[in-house]
N, C-alpha and C positions, 0 to 999 in steps of 0.2 A: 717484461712488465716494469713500467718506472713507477716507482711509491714516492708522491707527494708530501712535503709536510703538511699540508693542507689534509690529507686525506690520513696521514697518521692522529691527527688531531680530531678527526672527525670518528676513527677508529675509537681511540682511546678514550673521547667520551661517550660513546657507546659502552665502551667496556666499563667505564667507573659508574655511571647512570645505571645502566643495568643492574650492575654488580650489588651497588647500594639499593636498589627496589627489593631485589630477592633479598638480602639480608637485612633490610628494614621489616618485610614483610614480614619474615620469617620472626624477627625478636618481636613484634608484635600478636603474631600467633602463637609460637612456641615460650619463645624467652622471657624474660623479665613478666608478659602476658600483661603491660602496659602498652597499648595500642598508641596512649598520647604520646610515645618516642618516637613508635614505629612509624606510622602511618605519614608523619611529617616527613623524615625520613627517607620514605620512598615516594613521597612526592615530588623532594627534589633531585632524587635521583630520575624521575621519568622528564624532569625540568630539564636536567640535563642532557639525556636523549635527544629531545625534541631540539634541546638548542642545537645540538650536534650538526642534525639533520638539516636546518635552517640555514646552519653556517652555508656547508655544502651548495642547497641551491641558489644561495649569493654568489659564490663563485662561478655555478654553471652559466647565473646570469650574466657574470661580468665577462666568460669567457665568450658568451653570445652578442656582448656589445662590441665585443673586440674584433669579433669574424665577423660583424655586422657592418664596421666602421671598414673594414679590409676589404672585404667585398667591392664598394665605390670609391676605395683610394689606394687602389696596391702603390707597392713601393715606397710604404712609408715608414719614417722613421720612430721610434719608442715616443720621443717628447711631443709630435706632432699626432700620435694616437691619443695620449694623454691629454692634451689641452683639447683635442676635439672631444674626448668622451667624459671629462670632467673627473676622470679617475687620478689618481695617481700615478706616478713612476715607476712605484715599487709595484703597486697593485699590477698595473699594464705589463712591467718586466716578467713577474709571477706569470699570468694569466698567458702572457709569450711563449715562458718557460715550458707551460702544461702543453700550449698548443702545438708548436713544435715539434715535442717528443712524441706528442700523436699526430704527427703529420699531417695537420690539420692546415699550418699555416708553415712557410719556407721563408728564409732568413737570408741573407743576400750582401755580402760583404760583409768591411770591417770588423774586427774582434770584438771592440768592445762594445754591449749591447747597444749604447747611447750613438756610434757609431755604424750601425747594421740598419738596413732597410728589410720589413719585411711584405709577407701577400701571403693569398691564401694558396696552399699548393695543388698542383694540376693530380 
């Protein structure tokens, strides 16, 4: 199993969002019994869940633009994905990097990414 940064990021603010709801809630219920700290609180801790989650299906989307653009142009190289899907280089290299390691899409020469052609794999 390969762990993204992408998906440690998405872990981890699950885990702080969470974390801070339950112990907002709780100093709102239990603690201080000032609701007006708590409640704020774990508001934005659930803020941040949600963005979490958001981030995520941005990237499913961008990895769908990417095997979408592949699909009608195998053989193509990183800069000529990018100027057609209006993303970036980094973003596209990333979204290569994910699809790759799940064998989604295959990579075809050259070492350095800028150099490799890729397609989606059989």
């Amino acid at each position: 199993m390969t762990i993204y940064s992408d998906d440690l990021v998405r872990a981890s603010g699950h885990i702080v969002g969470l974390g801070a709801s339950v112990l907002a809630a709780y100093d709102a219920v239990a603690g201080s019994g000032s609701a007006s700290l708590g409640l704020p609180l774990a508001c934005c801790g659930m803020t941040l869940v949600y963005t979490a989650g958001s981030f995520q299906d941005r990237l499913r989307r961008r990895d769908t633009r990417v095997v979408a653009y592949l699909s009608n142009n195998p053989d193509t190289a990183l800069a000529e994905i990018s100027a057609a899907t209006g993303l970036s280089e980094g973003c596209i290299a990333s979204s290569l990097q994910r699809l790759v390691a799940d064998g989604t899409v295959a990579s075809e020469a050259g070492p350095p990414p800028a150099a490799r052609s890729y397609r989606l794999a059989l």
